[in-house]
C-alpha positions as CSV (number, residue, x, y, z in Angstrom):
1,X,113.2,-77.3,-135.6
2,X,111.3,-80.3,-137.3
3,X,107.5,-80.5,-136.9
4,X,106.3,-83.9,-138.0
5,X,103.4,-84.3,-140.2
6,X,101.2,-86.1,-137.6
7,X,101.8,-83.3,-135.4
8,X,100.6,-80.8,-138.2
9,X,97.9,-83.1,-138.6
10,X,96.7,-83.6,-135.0
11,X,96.4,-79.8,-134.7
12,X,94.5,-79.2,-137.5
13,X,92.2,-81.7,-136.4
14,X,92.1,-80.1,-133.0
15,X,91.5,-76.3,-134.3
16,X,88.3,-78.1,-136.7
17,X,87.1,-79.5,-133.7
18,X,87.1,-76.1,-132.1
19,X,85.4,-74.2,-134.7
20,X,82.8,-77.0,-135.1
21,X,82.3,-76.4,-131.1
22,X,81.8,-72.8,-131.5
23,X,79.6,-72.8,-134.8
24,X,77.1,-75.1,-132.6
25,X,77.4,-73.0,-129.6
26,X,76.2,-69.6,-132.0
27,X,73.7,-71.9,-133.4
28,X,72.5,-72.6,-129.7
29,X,72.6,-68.9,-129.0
30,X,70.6,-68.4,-132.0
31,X,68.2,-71.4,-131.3
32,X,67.2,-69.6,-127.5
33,X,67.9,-66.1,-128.4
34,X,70.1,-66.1,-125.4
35,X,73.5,-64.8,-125.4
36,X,74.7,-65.6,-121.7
37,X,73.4,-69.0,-121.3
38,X,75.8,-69.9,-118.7
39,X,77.8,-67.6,-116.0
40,X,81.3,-68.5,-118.3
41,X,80.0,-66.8,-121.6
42,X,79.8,-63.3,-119.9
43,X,80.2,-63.6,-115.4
44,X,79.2,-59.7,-114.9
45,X,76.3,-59.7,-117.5
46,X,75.4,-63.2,-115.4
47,X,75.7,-61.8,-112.4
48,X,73.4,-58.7,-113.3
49,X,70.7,-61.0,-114.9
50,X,70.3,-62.8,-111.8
51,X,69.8,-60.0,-109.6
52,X,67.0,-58.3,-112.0
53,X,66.0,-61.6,-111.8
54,X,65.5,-61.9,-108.1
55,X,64.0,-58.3,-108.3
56,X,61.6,-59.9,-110.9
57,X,59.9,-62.2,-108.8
58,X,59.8,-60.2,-105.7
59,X,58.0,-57.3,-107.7
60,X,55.9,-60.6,-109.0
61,X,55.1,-62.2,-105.9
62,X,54.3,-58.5,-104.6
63,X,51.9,-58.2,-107.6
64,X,49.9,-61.3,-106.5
65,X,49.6,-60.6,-102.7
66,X,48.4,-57.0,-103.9
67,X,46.2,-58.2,-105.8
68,X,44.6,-60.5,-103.1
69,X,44.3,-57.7,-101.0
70,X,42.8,-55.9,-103.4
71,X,39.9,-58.0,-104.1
72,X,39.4,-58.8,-100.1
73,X,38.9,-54.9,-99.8
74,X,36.5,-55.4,-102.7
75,X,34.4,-57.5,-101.2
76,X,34.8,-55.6,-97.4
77,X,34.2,-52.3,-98.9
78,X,31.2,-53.9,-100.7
79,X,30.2,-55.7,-97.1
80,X,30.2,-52.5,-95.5
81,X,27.6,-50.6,-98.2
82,X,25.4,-53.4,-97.5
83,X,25.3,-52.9,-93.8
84,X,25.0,-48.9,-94.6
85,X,22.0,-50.0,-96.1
86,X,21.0,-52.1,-93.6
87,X,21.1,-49.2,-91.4
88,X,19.1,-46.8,-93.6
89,X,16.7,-49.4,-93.4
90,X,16.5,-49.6,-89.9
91,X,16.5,-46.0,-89.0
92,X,13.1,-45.9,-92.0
93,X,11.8,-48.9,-89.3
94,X,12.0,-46.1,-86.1
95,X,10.5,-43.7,-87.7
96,X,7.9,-45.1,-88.4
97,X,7.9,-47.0,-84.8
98,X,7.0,-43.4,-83.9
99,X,3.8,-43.0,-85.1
100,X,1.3,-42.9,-82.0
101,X,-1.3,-44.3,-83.9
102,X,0.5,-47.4,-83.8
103,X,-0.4,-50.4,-81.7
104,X,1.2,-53.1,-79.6
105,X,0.5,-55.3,-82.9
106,X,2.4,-52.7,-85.4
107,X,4.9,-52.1,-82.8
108,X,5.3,-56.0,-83.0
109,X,5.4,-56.4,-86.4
110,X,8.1,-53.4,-86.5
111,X,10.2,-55.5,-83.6
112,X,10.5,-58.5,-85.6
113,X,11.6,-56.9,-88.6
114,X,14.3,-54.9,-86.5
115,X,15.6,-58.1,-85.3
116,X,16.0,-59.6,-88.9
117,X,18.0,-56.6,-89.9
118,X,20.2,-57.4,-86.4
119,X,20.7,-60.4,-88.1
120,X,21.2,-59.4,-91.4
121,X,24.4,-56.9,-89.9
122,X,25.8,-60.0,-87.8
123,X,26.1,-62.0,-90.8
124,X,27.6,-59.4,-93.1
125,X,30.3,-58.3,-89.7
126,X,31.1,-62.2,-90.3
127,X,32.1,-62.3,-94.0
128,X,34.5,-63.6,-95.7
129,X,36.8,-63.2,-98.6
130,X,37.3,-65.9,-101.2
131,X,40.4,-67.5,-99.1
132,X,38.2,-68.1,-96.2
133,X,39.6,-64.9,-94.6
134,X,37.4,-63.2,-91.8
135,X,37.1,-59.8,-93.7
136,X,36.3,-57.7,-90.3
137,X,38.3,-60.0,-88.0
138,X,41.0,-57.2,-87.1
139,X,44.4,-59.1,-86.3
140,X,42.7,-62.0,-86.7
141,X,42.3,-64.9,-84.0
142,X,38.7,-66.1,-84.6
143,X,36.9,-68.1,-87.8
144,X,33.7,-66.0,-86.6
145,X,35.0,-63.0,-84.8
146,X,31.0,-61.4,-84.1
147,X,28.8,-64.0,-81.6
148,X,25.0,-63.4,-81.0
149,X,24.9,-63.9,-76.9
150,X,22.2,-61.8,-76.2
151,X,19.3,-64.8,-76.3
152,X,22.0,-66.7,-74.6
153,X,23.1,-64.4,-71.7
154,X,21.4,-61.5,-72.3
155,X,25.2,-60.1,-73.3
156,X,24.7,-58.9,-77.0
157,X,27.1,-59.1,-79.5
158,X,31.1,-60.2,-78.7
159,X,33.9,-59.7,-80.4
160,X,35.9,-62.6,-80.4
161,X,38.7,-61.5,-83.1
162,X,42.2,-59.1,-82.2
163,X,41.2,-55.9,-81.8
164,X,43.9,-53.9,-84.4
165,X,44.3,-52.4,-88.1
166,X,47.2,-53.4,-89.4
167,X,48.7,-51.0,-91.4
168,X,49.7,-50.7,-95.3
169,X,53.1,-51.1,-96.4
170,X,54.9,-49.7,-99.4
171,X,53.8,-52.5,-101.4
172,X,51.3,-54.2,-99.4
173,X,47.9,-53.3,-98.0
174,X,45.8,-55.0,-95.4
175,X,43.3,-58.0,-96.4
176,X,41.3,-57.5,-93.6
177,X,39.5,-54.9,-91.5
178,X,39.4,-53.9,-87.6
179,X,35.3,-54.6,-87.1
180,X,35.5,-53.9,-83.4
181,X,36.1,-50.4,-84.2
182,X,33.2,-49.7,-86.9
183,X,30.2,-51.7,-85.2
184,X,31.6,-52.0,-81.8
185,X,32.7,-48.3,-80.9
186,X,29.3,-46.6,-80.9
187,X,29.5,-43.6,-78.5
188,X,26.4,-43.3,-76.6
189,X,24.1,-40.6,-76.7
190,X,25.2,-37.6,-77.9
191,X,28.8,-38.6,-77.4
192,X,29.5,-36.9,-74.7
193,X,26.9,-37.8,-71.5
194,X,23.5,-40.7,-72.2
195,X,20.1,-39.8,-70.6
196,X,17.9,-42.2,-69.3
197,X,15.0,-43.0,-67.3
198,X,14.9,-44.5,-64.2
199,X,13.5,-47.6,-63.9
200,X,11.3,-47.1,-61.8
201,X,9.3,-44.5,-63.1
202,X,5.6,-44.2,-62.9
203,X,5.2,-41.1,-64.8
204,X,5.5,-40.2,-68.7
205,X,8.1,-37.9,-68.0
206,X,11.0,-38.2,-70.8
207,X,14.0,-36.6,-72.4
208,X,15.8,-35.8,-75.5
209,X,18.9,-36.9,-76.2
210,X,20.6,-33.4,-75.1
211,X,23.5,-31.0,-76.3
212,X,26.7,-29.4,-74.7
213,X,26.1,-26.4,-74.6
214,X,30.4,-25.8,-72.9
215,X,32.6,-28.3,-73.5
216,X,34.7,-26.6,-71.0
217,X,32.1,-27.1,-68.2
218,X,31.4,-30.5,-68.8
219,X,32.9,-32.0,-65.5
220,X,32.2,-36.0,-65.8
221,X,29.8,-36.5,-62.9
222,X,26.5,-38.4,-62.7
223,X,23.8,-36.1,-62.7
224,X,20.1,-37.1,-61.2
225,X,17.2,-34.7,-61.8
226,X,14.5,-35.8,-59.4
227,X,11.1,-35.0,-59.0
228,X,8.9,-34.1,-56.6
229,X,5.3,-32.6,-55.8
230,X,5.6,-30.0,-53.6
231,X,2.1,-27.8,-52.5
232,X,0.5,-29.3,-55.5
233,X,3.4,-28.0,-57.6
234,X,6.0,-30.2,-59.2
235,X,9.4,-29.8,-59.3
236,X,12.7,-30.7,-60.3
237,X,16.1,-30.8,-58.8
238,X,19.9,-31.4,-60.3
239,X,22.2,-33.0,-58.0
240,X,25.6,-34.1,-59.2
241,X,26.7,-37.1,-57.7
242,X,30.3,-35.2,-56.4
243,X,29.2,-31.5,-55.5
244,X,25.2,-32.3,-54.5
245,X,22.7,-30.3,-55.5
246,X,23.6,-27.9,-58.6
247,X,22.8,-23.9,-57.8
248,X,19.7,-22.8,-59.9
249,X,18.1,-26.4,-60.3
250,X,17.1,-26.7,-56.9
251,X,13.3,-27.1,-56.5
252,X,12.6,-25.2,-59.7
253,X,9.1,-26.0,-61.2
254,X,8.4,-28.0,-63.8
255,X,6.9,-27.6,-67.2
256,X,6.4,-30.2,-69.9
257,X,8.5,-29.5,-72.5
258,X,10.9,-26.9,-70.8
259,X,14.4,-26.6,-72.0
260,X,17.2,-26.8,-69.2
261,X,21.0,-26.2,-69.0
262,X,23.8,-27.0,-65.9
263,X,27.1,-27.5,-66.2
264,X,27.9,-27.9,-69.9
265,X,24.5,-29.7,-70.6
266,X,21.3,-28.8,-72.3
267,X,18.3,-30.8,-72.3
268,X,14.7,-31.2,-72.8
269,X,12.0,-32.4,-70.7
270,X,8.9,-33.5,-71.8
271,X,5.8,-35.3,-70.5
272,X,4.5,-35.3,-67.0
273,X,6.5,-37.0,-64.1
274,X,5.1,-38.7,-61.4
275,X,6.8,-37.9,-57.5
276,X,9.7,-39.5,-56.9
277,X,10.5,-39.9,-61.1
278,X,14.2,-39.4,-62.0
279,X,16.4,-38.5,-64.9
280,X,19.8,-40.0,-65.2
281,X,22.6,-38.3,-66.8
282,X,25.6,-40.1,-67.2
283,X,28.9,-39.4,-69.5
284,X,28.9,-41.1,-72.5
285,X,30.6,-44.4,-72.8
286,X,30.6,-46.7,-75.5
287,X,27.9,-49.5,-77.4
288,X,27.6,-51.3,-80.4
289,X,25.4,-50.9,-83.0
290,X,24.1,-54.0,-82.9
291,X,23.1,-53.5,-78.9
292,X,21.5,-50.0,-80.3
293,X,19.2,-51.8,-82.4
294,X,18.4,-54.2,-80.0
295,X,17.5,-51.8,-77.3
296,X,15.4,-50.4,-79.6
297,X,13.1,-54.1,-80.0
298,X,13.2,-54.6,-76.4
299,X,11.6,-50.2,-76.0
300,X,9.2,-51.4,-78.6
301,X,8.0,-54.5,-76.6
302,X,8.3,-52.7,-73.3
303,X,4.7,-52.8,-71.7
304,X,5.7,-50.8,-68.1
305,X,2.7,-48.6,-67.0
306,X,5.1,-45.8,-68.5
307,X,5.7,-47.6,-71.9
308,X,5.1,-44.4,-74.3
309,X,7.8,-42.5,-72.2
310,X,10.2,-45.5,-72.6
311,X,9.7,-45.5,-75.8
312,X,9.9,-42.2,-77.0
313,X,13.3,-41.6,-74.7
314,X,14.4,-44.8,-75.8
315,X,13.7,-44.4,-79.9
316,X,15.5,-41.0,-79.5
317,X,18.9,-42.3,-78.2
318,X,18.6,-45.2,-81.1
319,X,18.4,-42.4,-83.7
320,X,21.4,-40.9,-82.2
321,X,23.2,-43.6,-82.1
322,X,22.5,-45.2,-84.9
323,X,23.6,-42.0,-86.6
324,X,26.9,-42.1,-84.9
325,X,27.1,-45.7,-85.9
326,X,26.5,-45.3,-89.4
327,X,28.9,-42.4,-89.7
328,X,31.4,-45.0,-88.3
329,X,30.7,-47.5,-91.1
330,X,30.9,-44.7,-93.7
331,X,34.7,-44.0,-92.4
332,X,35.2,-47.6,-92.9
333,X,34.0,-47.6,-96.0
334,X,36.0,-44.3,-97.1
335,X,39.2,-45.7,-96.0
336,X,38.9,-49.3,-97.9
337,X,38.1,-47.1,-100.7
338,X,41.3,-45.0,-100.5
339,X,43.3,-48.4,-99.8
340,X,41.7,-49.7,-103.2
341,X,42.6,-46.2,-105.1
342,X,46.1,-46.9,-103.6
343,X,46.4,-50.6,-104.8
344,X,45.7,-49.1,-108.5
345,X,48.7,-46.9,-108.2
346,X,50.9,-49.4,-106.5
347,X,49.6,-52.1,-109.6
348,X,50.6,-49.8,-111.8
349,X,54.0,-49.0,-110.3
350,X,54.7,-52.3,-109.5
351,X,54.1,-53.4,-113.5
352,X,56.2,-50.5,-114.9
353,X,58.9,-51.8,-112.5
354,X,58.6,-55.4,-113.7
355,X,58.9,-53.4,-117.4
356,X,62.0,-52.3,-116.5
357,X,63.4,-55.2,-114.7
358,X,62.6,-57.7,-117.8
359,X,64.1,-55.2,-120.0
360,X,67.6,-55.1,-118.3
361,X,67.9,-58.7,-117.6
362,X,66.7,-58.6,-121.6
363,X,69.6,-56.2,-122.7
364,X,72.1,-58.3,-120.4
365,X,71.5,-61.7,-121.8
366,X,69.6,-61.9,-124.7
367,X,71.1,-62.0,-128.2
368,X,71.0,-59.8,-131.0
369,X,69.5,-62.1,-133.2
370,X,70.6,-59.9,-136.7
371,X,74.5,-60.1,-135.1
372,X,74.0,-63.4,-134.0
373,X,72.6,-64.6,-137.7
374,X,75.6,-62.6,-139.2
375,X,78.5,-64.3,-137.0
376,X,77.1,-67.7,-137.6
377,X,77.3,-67.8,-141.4
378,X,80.8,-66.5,-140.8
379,X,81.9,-69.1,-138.6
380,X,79.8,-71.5,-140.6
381,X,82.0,-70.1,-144.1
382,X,85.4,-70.2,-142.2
383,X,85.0,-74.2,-140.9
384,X,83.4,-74.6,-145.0
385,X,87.0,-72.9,-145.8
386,X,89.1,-75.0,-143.6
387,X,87.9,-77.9,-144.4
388,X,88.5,-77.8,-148.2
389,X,91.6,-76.5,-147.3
390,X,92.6,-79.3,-144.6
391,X,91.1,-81.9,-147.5
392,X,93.5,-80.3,-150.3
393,X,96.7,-80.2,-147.8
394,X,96.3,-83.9,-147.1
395,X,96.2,-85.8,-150.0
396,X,99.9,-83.9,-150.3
397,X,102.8,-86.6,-150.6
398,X,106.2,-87.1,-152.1
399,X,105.0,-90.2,-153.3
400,X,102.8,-88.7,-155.1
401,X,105.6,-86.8,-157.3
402,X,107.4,-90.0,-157.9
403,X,107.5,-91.4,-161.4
């Protein structure tokens, strides 16, 4: 077989031209620390890099809407201390409203500041988060989910957002809180019936707020206890509004401050009532606690010929209420608190998992820069090699034998 010299000498050229490739391609490697910088040099390390890649920025993106929701329940949890406090503050105001020293220009000046606070709790239901998210919107649906209609239509406060809690995920938590059911919930009363005047009482008969005494009798009627003057005596009757009168409260005097139980209810009467005066009991449905505070301005302008009795019964409930209101904000507040525990761990998680993930896609295509280093200067000494020897081989030629 005869191989011709340019033959020889077009593959030697070819097989420099290869090793020159490949020392560059070690000196890229080495440049980027990269091993596998395409899917050729290594197609299952490629393959694996790219899906701990994808993890990567999922766990990434995670990370940033976590920590959005974490600094909107910041700020809710922080709205709903400040309207505990409001509250405290409030409650300070109708205790001191009690005082019956106080006149109708104290009682005034008590009002007013009531109604500032009212104000004050509107405007921190209405917050908003640093994206211009309602913070107490629910599901959302409204830029201003809590409107003031009471000096409009004498309706109080509505909630124009969607009713809801949405719930946390395994990587996600909510940015925003249900406000209908902390400040709109309010059971009145004592939770389970509301006592009230009649409105057309002439006497200063009033009531406490009341106690179930069985929650097994309770039976869900409307109760009335009515008054009457009978031989100089007066005297009360219970009648439900199903079964009638109630056995045992039928014409049974009356004394001021007398303690009285039917059906599951306790209550106690104070003041003196006029004939025809009436108690209402009804069961207990449910307010808001910006209506309770409201109620409790319009008791303290009330100028009826039985204003002290309105008052009083009408202060009571608010103190109730308000109670059961604030103990609603509190479990609010208690469960934005838990959510923001939980976003520490799921931070935390979530980083030790991007750890992880940068480490594999690290030990998959990354070079080892001491190896790397080591197989360059070898190439590097092997194309040094070839070409001195390629150089020596061609200046070889029979002429150059020839005398």
């Amino acid at each position: 077989m005869r191989i011709s010299t340019a033959n020889s000498y077009d593959n030697t050229v070819s097989l420099l031209a290869r090793r020159q490739a490949e020392l560059a391609a070690q000196q890229e490697k080495i440049a980027t620390g990269k091993r596998v910088q395409k899917a050729s040099d290594d197609p299952v390390a490629a393959t694996l890099a790219e899906t701990a890649q994808n993890r990567l920025s999922r766990t990434q993106a995670d990370l940033r809407s976590l920590e959005n929701a974490r600094s909107s329940l910041q700020q809710a949890e922080s709205g709903l201390a400040e309207s505990g406090e409001l509250i405290q503050k409030v409650r300070d105001l109708l205790v001191s409203a009690g005082n019956a020293t106080f006149g109708p220009s104290e009682r005034e000046d008590i009002a007013r500041q009531l109604e500032g606070l009212r104000e004050q709790m509107i405007g921190v239901a209405n917050l908003k988060d640093n994206s211009g998210r309602t913070l107490f919107g629910g599901l959302g649906g409204a830029a201003t989910p809590f409107v003031d209609l009471y000096s409009a239509i004498g309706n109080g406060v509505q909630f124009n957002g969607q009713r809801g809690q949405a719930a946390a995920g395994n990587t996600s938590l909510p940015q925003a809180l249900d406000g209908n059911a902390i400040w709109m919930r309010v059971p009145q009363g004592n939770g389970s019936f509301t006592l009230g005047l009649d409105p057309g009482n002439t006497g200063s008969v009033s009531t406490s707020v009341g106690e179930v005494t069985d929650p097994a009798a309770l039976t869900g009627d409307d109760y009335a206890i009515g008054f009457a003057e009978v031989a100089g005596v007066m005297q009360y009757t219970v009648t439900s509004s199903v079964t009638g009168p109630v056995a045992g409260h039928i014409g049974v005097p009356y004394t001021p401050g007398m303690t009285i139980e039917f059906e599951g209810q306790s209550l106690q009467m104070n003041g003196q009532p006029a004939a025809g005066d009436q108690i209402n009991s009804l069961p207990s449905t449910n307010t808001n606690i910006f209506k309770v505070v409201q109620d409790a301005v319009d008791a303290l302008r009330d100028a009826s010929t039985n204003s002290g009795a309105v008052r009083n019964q009408a202060l009571a409930r608010t103190m109730t209420e308000l109670d059961a209101g604030h103990d609603r904000v509190l479990l609010a507040r208690g469960r934005a608190g838990e959510w923001l525990n939980r976003a520490d761990s799921l931070n935390t998680l979530m980083e030790d998992r991007s750890v992880d993930l940068k480490t594999e896609k690290s030990r998959l295509e990354d070079l080892d820069l001491v190896k790397g280093i080591s197989d360059f200067q070898m190439q590097q000494l092997g194309l040094e090699a070839a070409l001195k020897s390629y150089a020596q081989v061609q200046r070889l030629s029979l002429f150059q034998v020839i005398n």
